[in-house]
Every structure is written in structure tokens, then in C-alpha cells.
C-alpha atoms as a printed R data frame, in Angstrom:
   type eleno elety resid chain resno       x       y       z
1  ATOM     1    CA   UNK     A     1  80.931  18.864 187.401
2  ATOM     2    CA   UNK     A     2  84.580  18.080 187.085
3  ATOM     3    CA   UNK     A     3  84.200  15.058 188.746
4  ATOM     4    CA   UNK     A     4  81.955  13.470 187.170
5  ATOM     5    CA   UNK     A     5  83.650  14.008 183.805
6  ATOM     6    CA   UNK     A     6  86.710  12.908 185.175
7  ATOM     7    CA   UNK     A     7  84.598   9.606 186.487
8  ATOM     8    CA   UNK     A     8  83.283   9.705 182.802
9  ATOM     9    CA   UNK     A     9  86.609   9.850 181.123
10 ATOM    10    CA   UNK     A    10  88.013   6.592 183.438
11 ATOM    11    CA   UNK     A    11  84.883   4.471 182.917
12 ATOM    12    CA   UNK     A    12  85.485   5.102 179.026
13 ATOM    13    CA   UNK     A    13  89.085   4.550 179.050
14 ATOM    14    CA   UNK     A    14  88.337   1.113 181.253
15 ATOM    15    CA   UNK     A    15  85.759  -0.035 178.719
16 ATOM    16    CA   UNK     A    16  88.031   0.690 175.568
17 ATOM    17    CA   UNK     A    17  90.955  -1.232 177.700
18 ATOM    18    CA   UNK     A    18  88.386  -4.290 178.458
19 ATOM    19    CA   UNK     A    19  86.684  -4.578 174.953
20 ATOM    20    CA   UNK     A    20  90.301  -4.733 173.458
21 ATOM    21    CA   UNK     A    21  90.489  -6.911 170.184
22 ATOM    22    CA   UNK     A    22  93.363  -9.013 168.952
23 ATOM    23    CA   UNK     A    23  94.948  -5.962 166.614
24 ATOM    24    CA   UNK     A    24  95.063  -3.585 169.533
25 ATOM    25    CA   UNK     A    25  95.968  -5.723 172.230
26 ATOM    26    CA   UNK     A    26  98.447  -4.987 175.116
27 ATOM    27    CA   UNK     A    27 101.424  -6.500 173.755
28 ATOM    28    CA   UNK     A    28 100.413  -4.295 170.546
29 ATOM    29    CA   UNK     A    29  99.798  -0.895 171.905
30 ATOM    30    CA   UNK     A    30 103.301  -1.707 174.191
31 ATOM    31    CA   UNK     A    31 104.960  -2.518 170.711
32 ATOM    32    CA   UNK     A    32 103.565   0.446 169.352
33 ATOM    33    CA   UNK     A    33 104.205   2.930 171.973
34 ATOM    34    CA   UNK     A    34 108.328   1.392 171.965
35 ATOM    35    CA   UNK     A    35 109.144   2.328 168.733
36 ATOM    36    CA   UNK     A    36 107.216   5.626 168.991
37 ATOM    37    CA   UNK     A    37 109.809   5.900 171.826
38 ATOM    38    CA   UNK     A    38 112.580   4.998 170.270
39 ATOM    39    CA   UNK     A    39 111.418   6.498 167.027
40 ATOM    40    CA   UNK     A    40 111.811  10.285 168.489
41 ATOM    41    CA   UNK     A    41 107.947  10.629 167.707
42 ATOM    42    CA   UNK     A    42 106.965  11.917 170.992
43 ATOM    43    CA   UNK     A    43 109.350  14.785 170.989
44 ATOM    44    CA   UNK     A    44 107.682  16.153 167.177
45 ATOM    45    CA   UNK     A    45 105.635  19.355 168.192
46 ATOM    46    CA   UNK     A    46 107.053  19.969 171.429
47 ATOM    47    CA   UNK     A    47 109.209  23.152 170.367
48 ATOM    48    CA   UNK     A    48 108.154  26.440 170.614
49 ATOM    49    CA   UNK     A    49 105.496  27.172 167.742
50 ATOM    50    CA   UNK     A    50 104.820  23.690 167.433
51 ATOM    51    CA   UNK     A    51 107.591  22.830 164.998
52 ATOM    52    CA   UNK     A    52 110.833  20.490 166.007
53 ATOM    53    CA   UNK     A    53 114.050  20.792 165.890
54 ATOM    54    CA   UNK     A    54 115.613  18.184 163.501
55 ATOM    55    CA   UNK     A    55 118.499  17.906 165.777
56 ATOM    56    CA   UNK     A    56 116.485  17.487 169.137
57 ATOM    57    CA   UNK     A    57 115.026  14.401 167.149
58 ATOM    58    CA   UNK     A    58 117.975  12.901 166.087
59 ATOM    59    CA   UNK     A    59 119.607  13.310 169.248
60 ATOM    60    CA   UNK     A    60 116.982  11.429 171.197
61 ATOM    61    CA   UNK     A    61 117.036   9.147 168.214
62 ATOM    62    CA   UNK     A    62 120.817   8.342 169.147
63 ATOM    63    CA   UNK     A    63 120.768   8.743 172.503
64 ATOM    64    CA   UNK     A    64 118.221   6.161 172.956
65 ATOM    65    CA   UNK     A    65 119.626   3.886 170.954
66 ATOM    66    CA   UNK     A    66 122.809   4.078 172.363
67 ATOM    67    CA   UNK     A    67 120.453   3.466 175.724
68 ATOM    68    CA   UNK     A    68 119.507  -0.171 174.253
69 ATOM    69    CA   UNK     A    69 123.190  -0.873 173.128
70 ATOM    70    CA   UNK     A    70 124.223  -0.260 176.589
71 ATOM    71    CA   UNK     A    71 122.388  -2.453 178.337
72 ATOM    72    CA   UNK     A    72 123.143  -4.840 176.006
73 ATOM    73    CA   UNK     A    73 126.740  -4.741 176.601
74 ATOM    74    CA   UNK     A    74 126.039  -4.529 180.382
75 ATOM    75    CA   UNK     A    75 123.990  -7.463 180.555
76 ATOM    76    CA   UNK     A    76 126.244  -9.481 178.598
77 ATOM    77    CA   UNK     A    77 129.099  -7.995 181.271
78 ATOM    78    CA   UNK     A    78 127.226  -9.079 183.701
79 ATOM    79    CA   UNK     A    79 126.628 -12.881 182.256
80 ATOM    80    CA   UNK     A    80 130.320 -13.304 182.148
81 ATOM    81    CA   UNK     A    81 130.668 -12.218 185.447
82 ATOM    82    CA   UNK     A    82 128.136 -14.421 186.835
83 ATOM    83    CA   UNK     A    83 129.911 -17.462 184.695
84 ATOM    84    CA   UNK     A    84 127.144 -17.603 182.567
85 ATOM    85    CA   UNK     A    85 128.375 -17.515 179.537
């Protein structure tokens, strides 16, 4: 029985991914699901009780976007060590 809804469930998900329309296209969901990301939304409701910690989210908030800043400045590092720039 399990099986078959897991079957189910995949044959679904494959149909909503191959009947996609312009406004929820791949580059859209991938756009979407970034600045959920970066946005701290995936952390809200993970704490105990289903509340979140203000700091947790702000934390991720920073730490990922101190993530982006550093590759920046790596990549750019990296340019002028190739002779790129």
C-alpha cells in the first residue's frame, strides 16, 4: 500500500514539474527557493513549540550573507591571481 502511494506521489510531482507554466518555471521556483534561503525563511517554525528564535534567524540571515560576500571576495582573489583582471 505504501508503495503505491509513494509511486502515486512521484507520478504527481513529475506531472506538476512537466505541465510547468511560464510564472512557475525552473529558473522561478530556483529564484524563489534562493531568497527563501537567504531570507532565513526555512529556519521559521523549527524551534521547539513551533515558534523561532529571532536571533537563530538573524544569525543565518548574516551568516549567509556573509557566505555570498565571501565568495565574492574569493573569486575576485582568485581573478587576480589568474591575471585576469
Amino acid at each position: 500500500m505504501a508503495d503505491r502511494k509513494d509511486e502515486s506521489r512521484e507520478i504527481l510531482d513529475r506531472v506538476a514539474r512537466d505541465s510547468e507554466t511560464l510564472g512557475t518555471s525552473s529558473l522561478g521556483r530556483a529564484s524563489r527557493r534562493m531568497a527563501d534561503h537567504f531570507g532565513g525563511r526555512d529556519a521559521i517554525g523549527e524551534a521547539e513549540g513551533g515558534g523561532t528564535d529571532p536571533v537563530e534567524l538573524w544569525g543565518r540571515r548574516i551568516g549567509r550573507s556573509l557566505s555570498v560576500v565571501g565568495v565574492i571576495v574569493l573569486a575576485y582573489w582568485l581573478a587576480v591571481q589568474l591575471r585576469l583582471l
